[in-house]
Backbone as CSV, one residue per row, in Angstrom:
resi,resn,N_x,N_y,N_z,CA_x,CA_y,CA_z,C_x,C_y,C_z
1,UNK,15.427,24.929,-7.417,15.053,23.554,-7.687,14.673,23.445,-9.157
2,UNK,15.055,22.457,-9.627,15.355,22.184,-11.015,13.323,21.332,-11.074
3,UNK,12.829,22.335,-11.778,11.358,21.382,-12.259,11.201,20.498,-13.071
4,UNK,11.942,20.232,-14.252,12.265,18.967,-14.860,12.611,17.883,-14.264
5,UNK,13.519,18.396,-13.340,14.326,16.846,-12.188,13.381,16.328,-11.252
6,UNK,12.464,17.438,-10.774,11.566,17.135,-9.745,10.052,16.334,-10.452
7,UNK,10.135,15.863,-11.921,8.940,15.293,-12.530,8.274,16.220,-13.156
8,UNK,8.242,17.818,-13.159,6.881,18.595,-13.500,7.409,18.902,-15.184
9,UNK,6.713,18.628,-16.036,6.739,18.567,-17.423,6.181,20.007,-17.228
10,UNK,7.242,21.054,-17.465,6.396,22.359,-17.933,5.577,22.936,-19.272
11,UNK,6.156,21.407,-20.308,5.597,21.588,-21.622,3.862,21.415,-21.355
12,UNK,3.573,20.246,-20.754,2.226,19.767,-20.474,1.965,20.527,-19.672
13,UNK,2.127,20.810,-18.417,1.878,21.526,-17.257,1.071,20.383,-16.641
14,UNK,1.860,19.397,-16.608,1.654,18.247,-15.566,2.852,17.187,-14.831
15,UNK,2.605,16.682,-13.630,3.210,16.113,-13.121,3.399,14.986,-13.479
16,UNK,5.093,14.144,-13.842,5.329,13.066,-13.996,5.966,12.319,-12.891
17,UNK,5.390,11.459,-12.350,5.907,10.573,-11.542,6.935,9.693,-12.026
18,UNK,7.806,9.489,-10.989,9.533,8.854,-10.998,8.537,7.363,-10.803
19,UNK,9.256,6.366,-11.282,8.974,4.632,-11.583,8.995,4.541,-9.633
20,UNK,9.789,4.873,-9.022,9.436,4.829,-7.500,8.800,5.454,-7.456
21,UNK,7.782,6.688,-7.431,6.765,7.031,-6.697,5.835,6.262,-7.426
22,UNK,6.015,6.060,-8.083,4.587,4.874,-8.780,4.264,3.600,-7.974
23,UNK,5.461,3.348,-7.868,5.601,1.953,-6.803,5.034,1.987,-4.946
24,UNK,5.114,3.172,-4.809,4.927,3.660,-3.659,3.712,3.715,-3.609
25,UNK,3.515,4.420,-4.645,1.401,4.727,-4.463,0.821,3.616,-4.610
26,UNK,1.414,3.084,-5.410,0.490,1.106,-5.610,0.669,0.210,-4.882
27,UNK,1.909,0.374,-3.940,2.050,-0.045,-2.199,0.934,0.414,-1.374
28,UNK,1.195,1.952,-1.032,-0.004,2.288,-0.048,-1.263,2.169,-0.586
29,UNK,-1.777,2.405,-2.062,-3.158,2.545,-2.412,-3.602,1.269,-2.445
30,UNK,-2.789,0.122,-2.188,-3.616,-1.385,-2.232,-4.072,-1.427,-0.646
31,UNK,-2.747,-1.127,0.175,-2.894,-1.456,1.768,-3.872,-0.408,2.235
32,UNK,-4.277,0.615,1.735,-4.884,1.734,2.691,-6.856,0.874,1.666
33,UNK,-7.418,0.452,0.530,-7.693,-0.382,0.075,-8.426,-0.909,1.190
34,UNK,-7.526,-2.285,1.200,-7.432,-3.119,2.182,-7.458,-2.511,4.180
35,UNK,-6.898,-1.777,3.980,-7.001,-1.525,5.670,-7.823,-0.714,6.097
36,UNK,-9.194,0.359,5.163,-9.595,1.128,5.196,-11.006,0.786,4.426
37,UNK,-11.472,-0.112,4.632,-12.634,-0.993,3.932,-14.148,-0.606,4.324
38,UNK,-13.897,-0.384,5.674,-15.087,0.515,6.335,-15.317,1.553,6.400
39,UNK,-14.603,2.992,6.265,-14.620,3.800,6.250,-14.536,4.120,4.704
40,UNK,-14.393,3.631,3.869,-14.598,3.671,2.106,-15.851,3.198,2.079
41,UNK,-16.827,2.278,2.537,-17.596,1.924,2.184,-18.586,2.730,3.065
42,UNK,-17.978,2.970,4.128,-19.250,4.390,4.859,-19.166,5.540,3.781
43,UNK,-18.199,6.203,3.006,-18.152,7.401,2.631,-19.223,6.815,0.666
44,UNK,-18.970,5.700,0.499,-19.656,5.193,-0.538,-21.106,5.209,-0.147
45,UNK,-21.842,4.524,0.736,-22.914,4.810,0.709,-23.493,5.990,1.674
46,UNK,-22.840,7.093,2.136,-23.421,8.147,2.013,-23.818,9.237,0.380
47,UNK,-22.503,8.788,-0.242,-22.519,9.529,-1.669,-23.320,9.019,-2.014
48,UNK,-23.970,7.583,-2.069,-25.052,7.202,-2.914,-26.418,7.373,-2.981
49,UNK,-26.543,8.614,-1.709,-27.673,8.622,-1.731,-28.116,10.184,-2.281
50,UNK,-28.915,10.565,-2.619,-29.066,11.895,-3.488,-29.409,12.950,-2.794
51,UNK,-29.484,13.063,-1.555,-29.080,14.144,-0.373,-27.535,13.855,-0.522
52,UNK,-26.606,13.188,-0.038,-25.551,13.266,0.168,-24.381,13.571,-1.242
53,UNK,-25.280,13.221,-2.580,-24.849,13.065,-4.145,-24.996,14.930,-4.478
54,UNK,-26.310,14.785,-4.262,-26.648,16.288,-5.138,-26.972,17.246,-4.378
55,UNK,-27.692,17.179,-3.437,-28.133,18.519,-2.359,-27.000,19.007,-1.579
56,UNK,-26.555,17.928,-0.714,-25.441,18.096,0.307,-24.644,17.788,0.319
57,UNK,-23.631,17.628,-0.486,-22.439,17.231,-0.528,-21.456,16.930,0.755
58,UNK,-21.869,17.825,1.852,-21.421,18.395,2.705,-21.553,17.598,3.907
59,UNK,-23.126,16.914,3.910,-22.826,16.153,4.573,-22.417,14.859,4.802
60,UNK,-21.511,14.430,3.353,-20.309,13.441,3.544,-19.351,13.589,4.631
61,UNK,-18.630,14.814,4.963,-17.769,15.222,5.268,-17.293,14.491,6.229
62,UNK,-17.915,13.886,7.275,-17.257,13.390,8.349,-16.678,12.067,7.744
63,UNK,-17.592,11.259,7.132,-17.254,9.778,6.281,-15.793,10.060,5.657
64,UNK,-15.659,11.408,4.571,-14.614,11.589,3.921,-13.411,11.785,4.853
65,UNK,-13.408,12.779,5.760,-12.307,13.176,6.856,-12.287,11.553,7.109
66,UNK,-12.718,10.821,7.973,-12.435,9.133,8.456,-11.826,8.377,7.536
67,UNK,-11.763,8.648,6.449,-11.594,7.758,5.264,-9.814,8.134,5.174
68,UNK,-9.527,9.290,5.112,-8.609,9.954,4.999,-7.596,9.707,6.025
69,UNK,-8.428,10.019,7.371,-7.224,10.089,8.395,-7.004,8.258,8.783
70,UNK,-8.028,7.177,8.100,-7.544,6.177,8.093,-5.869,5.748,7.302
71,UNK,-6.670,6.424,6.458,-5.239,6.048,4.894,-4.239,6.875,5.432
72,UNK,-3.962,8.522,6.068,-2.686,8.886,6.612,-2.282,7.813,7.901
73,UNK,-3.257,7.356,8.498,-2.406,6.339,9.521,-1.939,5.220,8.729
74,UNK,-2.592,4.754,8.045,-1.773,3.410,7.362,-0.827,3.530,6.695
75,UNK,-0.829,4.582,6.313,1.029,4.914,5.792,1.894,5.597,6.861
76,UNK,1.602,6.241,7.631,2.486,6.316,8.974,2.625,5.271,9.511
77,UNK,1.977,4.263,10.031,1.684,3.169,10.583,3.074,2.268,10.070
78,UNK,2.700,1.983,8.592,3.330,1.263,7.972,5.241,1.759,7.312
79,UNK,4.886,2.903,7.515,6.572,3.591,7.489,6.969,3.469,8.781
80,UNK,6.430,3.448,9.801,7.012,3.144,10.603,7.779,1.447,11.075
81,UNK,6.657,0.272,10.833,6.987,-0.813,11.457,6.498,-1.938,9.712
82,UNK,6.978,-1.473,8.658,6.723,-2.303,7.599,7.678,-2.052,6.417
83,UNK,8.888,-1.874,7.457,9.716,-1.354,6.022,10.420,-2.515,5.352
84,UNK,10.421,-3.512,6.321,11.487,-5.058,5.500,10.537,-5.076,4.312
85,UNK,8.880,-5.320,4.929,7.911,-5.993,3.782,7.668,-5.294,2.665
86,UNK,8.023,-3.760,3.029,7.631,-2.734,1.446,8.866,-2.988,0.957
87,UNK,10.566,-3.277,1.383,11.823,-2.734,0.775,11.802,-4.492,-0.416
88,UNK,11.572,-5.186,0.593,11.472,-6.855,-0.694,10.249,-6.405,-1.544
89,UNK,9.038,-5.411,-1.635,8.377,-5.211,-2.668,8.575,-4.612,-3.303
90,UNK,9.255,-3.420,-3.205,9.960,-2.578,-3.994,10.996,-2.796,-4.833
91,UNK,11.670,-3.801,-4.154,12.561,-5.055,-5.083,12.214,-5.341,-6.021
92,UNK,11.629,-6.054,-5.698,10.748,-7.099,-7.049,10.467,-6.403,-7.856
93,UNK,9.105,-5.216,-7.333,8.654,-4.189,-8.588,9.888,-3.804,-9.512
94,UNK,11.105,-3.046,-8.719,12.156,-2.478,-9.268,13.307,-3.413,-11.046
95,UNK,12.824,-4.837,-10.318,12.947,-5.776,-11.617,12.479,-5.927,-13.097
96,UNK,11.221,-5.566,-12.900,10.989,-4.771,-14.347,9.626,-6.086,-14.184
97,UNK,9.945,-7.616,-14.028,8.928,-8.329,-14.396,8.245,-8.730,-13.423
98,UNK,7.231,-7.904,-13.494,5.726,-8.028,-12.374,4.952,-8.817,-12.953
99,UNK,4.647,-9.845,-14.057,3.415,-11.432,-14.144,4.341,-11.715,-14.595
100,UNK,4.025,-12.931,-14.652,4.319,-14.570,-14.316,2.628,-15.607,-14.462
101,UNK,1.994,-14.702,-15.445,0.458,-15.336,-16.025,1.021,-16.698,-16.466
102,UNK,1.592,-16.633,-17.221,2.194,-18.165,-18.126,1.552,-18.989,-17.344
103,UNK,3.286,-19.129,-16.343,3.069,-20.077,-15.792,2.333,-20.294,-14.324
104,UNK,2.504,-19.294,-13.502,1.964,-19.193,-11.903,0.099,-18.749,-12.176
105,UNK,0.065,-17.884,-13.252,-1.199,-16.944,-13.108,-1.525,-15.957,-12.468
106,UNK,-0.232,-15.436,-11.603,-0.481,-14.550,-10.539,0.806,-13.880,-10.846
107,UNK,0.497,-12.445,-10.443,1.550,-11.722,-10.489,2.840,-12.029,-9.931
108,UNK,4.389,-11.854,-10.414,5.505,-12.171,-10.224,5.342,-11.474,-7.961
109,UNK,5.111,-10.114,-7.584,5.205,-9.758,-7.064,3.761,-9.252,-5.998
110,UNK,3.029,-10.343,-6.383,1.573,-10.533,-5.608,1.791,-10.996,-4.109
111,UNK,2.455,-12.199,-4.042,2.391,-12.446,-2.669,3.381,-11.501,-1.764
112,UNK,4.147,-10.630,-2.443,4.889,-9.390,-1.598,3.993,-8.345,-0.792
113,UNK,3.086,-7.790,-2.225,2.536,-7.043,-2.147,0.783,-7.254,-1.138
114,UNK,0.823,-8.638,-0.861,-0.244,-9.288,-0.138,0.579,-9.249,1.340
115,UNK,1.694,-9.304,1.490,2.493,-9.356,3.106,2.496,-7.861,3.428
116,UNK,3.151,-7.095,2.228,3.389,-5.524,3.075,1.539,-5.143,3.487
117,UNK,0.677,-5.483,2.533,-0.456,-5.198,3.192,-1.497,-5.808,4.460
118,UNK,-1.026,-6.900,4.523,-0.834,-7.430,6.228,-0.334,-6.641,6.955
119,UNK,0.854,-6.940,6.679,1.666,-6.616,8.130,1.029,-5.046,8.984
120,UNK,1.314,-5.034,9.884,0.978,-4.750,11.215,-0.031,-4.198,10.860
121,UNK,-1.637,-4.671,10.591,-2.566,-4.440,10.088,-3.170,-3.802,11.557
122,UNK,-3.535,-2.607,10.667,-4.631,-1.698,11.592,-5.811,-2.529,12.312
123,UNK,-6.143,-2.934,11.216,-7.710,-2.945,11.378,-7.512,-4.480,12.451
124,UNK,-6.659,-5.101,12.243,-6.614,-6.358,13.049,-6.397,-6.019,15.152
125,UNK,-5.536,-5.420,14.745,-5.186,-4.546,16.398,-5.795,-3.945,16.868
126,UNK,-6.253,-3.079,15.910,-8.364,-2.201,16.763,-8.855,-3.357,16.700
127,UNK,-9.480,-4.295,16.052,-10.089,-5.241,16.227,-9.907,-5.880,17.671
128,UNK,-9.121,-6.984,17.383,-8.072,-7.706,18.158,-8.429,-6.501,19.884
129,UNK,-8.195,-5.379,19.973,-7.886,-4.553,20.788,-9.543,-4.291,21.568
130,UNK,-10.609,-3.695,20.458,-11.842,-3.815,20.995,-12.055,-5.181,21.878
131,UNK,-11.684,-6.530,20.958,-12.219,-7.915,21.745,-11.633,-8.024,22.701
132,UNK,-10.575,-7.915,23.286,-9.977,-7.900,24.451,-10.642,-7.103,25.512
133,UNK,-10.991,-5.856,25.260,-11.279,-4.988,25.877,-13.310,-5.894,26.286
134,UNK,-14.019,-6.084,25.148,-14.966,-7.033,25.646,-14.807,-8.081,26.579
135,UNK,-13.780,-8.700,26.415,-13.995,-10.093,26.726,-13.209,-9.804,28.633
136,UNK,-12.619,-8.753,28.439,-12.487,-8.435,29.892,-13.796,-8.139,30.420
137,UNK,-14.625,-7.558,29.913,-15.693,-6.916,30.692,-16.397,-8.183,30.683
138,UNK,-16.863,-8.997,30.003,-17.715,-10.138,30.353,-16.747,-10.347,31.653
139,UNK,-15.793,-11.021,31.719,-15.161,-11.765,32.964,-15.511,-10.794,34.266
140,UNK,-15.273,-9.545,34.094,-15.844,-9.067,35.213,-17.026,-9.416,35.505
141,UNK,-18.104,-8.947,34.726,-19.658,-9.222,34.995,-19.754,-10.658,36.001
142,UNK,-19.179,-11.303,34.948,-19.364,-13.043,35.709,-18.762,-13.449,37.123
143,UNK,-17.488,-12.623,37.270,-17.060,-12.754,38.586,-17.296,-11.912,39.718
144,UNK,-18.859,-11.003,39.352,-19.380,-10.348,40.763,-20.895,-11.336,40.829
């Protein structure tokens, strides 16, 4: 395998990312972001506290693992059942002109990148999935 072709600059001894994997990571790193809001903000305020900062690092760990195996599901998730909404974002990106400040104020490829991170949203279906699962159990209660 050719290491130049594969991105790795052996002059630097660092990795260069291809204009698609760039696009890719700024796909998933907005949606996982967005779909992973609770478990980033559990692993944030455990770090913030100075047992979890400076003594124990360690006992982040569970916050961090959750955080993680959120973001590998949202990109499995989403390779699986979100490929129309990433392939029209990848489009656009692939065009070269991402704003449109002038005149819109918003990025050329914002409202793309606002659908692929919808679509078949995690957090809505656990959601969505817990309330169902409540709202059955009230109906039972009420009908004994």
């Amino acid at each position: 395998i050719n290491a130049e072709y594969m991105g790795f600059n052996s002059m630097a001894g660092i990795y260069k990312w291809t204009t698609e994997e760039t696009y890719e990571q700024l796909a998933f790193s907005y949606k996982g972001y967005k779909q992973c809001h609770d478990q980033r903000a559990a692993l944030t305020i455990c770090r913030a506290t100075p047992y979890g900062k400076y003594v124990n690092p360690e006992k982040c760990e569970k916050e961090a693992a959750n955080l993680l195996e959120c973001y590998n599901q949202t990109i499995l998730h989403s390779k699986k059942n979100c490929a129309s909404q990433y392939s029209k974002l990848f489009e656009c990106l692939k065009k070269g002109k991402v704003s449109d400040w002038k005149n819109t104020g918003e990025g050329v490829c914002s409202k793309l990148l606002d659908e692929f991170s919808k679509c078949q949203s995690l957090i809505y279906y656990s959601h969505h999935a817990s309330y169902i699962k409540k709202k059955k159990k009230k109906k039972k209660s009420t009908l004994r």
